[in-house]
Structure formats: structure tokens, C-alpha cells
N, C-alpha and C positions, 0 to 999 in steps of 0.2 A: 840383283839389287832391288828391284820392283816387289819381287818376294818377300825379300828383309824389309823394306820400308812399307807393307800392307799388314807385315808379323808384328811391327813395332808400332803402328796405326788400332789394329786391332787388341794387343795389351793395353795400348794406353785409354783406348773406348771402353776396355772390362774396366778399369781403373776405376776411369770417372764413372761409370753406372753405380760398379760398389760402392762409392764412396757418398754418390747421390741417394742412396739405396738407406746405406747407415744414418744419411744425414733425414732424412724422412724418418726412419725408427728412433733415431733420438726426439726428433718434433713431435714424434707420437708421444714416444714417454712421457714428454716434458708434459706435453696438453693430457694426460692421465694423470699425473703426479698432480695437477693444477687443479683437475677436476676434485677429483679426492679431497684435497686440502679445503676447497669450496664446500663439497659436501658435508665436511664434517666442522665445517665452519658454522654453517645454515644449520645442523642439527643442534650445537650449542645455543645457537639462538632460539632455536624454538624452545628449547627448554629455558635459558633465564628474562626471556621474552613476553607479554602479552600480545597476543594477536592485532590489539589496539595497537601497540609500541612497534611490532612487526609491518603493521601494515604504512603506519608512518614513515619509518626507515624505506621501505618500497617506494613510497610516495618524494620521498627525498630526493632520493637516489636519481630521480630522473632528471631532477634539476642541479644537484651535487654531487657527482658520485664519487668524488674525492674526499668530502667530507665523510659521505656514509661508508665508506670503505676505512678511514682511519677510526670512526665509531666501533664499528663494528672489529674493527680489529681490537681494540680496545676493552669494549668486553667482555670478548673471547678470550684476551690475556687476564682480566679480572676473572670468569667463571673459570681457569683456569688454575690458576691459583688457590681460588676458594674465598676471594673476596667478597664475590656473589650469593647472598643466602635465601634471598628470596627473588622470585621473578618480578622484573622492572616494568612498571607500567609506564603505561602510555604519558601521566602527567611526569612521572620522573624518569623520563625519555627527554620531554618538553626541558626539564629543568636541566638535563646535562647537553640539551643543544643550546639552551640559553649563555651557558657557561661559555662554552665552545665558540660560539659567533656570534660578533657584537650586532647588537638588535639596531645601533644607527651608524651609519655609515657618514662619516662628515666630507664633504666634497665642497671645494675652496673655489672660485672662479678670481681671479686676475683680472682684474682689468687694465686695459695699456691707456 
């Protein structure tokens, strides 16, 4: 009986290791897959990008990176496409964060 329930112990610990095992090479894939798409995300940039407009989005990024993430996605689907014909500078960078986030914020106080 001790035999059978150490046979059935030890199955079930290869189990779980294999299955912890799989679940690690999928984490890996998924963080290579992620990588890549990043990669090849940042090379379109460089290309429809100025280094001025590059380094702004950097500069962004550290205080939004929600914004500069849906930018950036943005026109990576534009130079995609082929809407893209010349690289964007810095001042028309400026004008499509303009567009994007309004410049005043109106904030109401109540008073009771």
C-alpha cells in the first residue's frame, strides 16, 4: 500500500514539474515573441522618426507611457500602411501630441 501511494506521489510530482516546466517555455516564448514585436516596432521608428521626435517620445514616455505607447502604435500602423512618406519631425510630433492631449485641464472646486 505505501509502495502504491509513493508510485502515485511520485507520478503526480513528474506531473506537476512537466507541467511547471511547459508553463516556463511558454513565458519564455511569449517574452521572445514580445521582444521581437518591440524590436521591430523601434526599427520602424527609427526610420519614419527624427532623432529630435525620437528623443521626445523617450522623453515622454517616462511621464506617459500610456500615451507614447498608443502614439507609437499609431505610427507604426501609419508607416505601415504607407501613409507615412516622409520622416516626422520633432515640430510635427509636437503638433500630433497637441491634437492628442488637451493643453488645459479644467478642474471645478465645490464649495459647500
Amino acid at each position: 500500500m505505501d509502495e502504491e501511494l509513493d508510485e502515485i506521489k511520485k507520478r503526480r510530482l513528474a506531473e506537476l514539474q512537466e507541467m511547471m516546466m511547459k508553463e516556463q517555455m511558454e513565458a519564455a516564448e511569449r517574452e521572445r515573441i514580445k521582444m521581437e514585436v518591440e524590436a521591430q516596432k523601434q526599427a520602424v521608428l527609427r526610420m519614419i522618426l527624427t532623432s529630435e521626435a525620437r528623443d521626445r517620445l523617450n522623453t515622454l514616455k517616462l511621464t506617459r507611457p500610456e500615451l507614447v505607447e498608443q502614439i507609437e502604435n499609431q505610427l507604426v500602423a501609419l508607416a505601415n500602411t504607407g501613409r507615412i512618406r516622409e520622416k516626422i519631425t520633432d515640430a510635427k510630433l509636437k503638433a500630433m501630441l497637441g491634437r492628442l492631449v488637451s493643453k488645459r485641464k479644467d478642474i471645478k472646486i465645490a464649495r459647500k
